[in-house]
Legacy VTK file of the C-alpha trace (Angstrom):
# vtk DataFile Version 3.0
C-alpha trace
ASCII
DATASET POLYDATA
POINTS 246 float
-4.652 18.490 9.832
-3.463 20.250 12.968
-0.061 21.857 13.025
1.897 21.135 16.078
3.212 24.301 17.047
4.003 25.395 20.463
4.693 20.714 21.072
7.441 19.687 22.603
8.147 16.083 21.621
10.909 13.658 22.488
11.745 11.603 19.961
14.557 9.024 21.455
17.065 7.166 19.576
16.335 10.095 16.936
20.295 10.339 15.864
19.401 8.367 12.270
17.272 5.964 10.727
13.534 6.099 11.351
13.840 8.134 14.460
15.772 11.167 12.414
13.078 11.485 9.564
10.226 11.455 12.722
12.151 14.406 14.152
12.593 16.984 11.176
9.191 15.896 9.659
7.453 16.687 12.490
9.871 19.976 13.253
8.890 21.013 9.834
5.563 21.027 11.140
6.330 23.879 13.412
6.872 21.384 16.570
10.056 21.817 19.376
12.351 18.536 18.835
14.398 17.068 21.542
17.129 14.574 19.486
17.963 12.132 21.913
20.896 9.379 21.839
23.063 7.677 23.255
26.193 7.252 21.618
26.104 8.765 17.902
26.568 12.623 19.372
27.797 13.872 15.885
25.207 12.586 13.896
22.510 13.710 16.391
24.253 17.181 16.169
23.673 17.006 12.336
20.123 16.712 12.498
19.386 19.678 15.639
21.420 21.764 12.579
19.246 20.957 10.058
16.063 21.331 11.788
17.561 24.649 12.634
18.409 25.698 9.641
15.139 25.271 8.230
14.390 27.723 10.718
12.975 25.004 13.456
13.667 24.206 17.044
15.718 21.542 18.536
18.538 20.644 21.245
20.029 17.311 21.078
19.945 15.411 24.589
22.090 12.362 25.533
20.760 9.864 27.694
20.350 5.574 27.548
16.957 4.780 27.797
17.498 1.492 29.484
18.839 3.635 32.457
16.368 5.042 34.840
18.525 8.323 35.954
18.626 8.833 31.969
15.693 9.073 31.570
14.763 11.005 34.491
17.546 13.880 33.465
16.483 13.576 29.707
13.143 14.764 30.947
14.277 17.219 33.160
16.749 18.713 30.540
14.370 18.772 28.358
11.761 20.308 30.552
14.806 23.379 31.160
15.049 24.156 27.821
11.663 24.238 26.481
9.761 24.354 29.540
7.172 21.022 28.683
7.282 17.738 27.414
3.914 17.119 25.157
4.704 14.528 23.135
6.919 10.996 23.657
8.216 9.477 20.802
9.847 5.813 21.794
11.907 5.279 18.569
14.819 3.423 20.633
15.188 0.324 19.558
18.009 -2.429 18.977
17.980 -5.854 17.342
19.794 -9.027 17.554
18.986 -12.016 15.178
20.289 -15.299 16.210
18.499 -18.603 16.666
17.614 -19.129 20.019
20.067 -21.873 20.711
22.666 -19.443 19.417
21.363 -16.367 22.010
23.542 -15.922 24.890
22.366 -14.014 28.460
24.126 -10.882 27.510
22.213 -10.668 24.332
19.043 -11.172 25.753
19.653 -9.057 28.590
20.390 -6.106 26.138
18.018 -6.226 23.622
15.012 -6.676 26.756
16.659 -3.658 28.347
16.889 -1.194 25.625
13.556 -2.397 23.754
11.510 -3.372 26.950
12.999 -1.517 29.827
13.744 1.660 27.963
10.287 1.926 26.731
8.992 1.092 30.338
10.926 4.193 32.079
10.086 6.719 29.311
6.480 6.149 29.964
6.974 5.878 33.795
8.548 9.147 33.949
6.080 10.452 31.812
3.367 9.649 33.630
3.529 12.886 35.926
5.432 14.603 33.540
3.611 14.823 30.232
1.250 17.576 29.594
-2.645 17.010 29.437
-3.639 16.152 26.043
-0.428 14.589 25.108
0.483 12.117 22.798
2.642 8.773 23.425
3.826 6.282 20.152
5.558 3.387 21.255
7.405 1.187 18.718
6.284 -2.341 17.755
7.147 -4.350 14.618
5.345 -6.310 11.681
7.207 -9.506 12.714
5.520 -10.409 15.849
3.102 -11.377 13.438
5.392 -13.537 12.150
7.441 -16.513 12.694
10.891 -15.754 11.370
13.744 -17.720 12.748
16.623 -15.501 14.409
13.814 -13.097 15.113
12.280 -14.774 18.854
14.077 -12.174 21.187
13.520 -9.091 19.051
9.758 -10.315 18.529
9.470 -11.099 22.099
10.161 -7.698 22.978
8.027 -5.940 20.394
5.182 -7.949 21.784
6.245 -6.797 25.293
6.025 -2.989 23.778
2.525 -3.615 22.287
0.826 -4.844 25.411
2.425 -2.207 27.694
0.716 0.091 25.672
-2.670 -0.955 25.774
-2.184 -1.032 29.502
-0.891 2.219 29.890
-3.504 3.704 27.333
-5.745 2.618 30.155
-3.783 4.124 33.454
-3.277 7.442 31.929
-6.455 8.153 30.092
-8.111 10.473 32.597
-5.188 13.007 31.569
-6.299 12.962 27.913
-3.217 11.482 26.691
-3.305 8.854 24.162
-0.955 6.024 23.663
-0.547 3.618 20.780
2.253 1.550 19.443
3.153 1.365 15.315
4.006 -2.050 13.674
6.632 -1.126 10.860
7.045 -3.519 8.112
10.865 -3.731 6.669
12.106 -0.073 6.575
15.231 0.963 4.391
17.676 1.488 7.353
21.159 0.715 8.957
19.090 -1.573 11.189
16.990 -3.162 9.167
19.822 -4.189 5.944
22.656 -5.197 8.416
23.612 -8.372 7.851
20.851 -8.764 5.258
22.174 -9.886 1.443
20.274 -8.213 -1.755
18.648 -11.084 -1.786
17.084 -11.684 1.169
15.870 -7.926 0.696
14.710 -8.462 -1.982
12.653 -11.971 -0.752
11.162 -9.705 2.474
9.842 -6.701 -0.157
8.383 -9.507 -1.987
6.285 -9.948 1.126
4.446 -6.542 0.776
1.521 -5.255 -1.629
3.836 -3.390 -2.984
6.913 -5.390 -4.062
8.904 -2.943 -1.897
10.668 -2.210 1.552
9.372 1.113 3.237
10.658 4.334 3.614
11.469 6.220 6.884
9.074 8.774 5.225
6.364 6.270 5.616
6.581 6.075 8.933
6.975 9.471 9.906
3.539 10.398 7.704
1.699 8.115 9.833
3.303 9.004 13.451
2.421 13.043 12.163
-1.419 11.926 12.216
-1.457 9.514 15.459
-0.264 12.593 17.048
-2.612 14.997 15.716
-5.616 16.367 17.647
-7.609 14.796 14.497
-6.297 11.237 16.221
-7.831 11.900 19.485
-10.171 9.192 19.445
-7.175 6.738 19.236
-5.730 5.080 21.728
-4.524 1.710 23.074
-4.107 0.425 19.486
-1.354 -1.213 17.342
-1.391 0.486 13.912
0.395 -1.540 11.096
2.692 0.290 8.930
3.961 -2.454 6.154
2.040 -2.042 3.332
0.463 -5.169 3.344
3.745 -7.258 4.706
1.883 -9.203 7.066
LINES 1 247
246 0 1 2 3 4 5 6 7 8 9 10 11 12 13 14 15 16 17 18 19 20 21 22 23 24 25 26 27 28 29 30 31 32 33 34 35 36 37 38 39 40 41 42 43 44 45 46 47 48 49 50 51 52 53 54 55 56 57 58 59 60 61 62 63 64 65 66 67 68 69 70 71 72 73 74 75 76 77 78 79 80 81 82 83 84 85 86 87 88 89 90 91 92 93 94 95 96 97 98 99 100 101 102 103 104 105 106 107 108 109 110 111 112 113 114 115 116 117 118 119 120 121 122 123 124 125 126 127 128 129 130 131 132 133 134 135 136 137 138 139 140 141 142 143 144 145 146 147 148 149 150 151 152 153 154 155 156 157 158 159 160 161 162 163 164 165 166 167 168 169 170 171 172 173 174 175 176 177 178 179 180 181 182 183 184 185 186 187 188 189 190 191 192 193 194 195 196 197 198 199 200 201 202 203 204 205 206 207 208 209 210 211 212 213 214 215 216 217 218 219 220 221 222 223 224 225 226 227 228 229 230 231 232 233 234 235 236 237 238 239 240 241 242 243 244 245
């Protein structure tokens, strides 16, 4: 496979979790990372110094995706430090489980404006702003396969994400880029086990092939291909990582 040296890639919400394994797999891969977040500064500092001190490149950039200026000056910054943008990386993500009778405006509002919203203005602003040839992964989930109760907005969303992406796959295809969303199953993270009991855990890695929740690792492994030249041929998809969840 392709390395990805000389990339740039913005990986956002890339302070922990998922979106911190994406960014030092794929700096160990010889790519430029920019961390982004928006309120965790220290722990996005932790990860720029260990991608540096494997000897890799990164500069941690704050900025709320759900805010259009944000955006526009995470771009820009990171356009002044490394001098491109090649590769988009929508990790950002929150979630909100409640019954819908239970779901109030303001947490609706939030989790469509972070999820929804701040994928929308990445990929607007990288519209004229990504190199040719680049690569875009948008985040879906495994459960808008699904009909889990407390789950409607944060499906809703994900479903949102998936057909933006097909859409866009479309608009911007003349410049070579591809864009594609990822499906992850249950993932062993902050977000995924809070609020969750052993049990329930336990029930939902029932659910898989495997008898097992994923790994951030399992993500990032597939994300490293989709963004490969080897993936060229790939775009406007949904590819489900969940090891047979659903």
């Amino acid at each position: 496979m392709s390395d990805l040296k000389d990339k740039v890639i913005i990986v956002t919400g890339s302070s922990k979790g998922i979106g911190a394994t994406i960014a030092k797999t794929l700096a160990s891969k010889g790519a430029s990372l920019v961390i982004n977040f928006s309120t965790s500064k220290s722990d996005a500092d932790n990860v720029v110094s260990e991608i540096m001190n494997s000897g890799g490149k990164a500069v941690a950039i704050k900025a709320d995706v759900s805010k259009t200026e944000d955006v526009k000056y995470l771009f820009d910054a990171a356009i002044n430090h490394f001098g491109k943008v090649d590769i988009l990386i929508n990790n950002a993500g929150i979630a909100i489980y409640k019954l819908i009778q239970d779901t109030t405006d303001e947490d609706f509002d939030r989790i469509f404006s972070i999820n929804v919203k701040g994928t929308f203005n990445t990929m607007r602003e990288a519209a004229p702003r990504l190199e040719a040839n680049g690569r875009i992964i948008n985040f879906s989930s495994s459960v808008t396969r699904l009909m889990l109760p407390t789950y409607a907005t944060y499906s809703a969303t994900k479903a949102a994400v998936e057909q933006m992406t097909k859409v866009f796959a479309k608009e911007i295809g003349s410049r070579k880029i591809t864009v594609n969303s990822v499906s992850p199953g249950p993932i062993n993270t902050e977000l995924f086990t809070q609020g969750k009991t052993d049990e329930t855990i336990a029930r939902l890695a029932s659910m898989s092939a495997f008898n097992r929740i994923g790994e951030t690792d399992d993500i990032a492994n597939v994300i490293t291909f989709l963004i490969s030249d080897e993936a060229q041929w790939i775009t406007a998809q949904n590819i489900g990582i969940n090891g047979g969840f659903a």
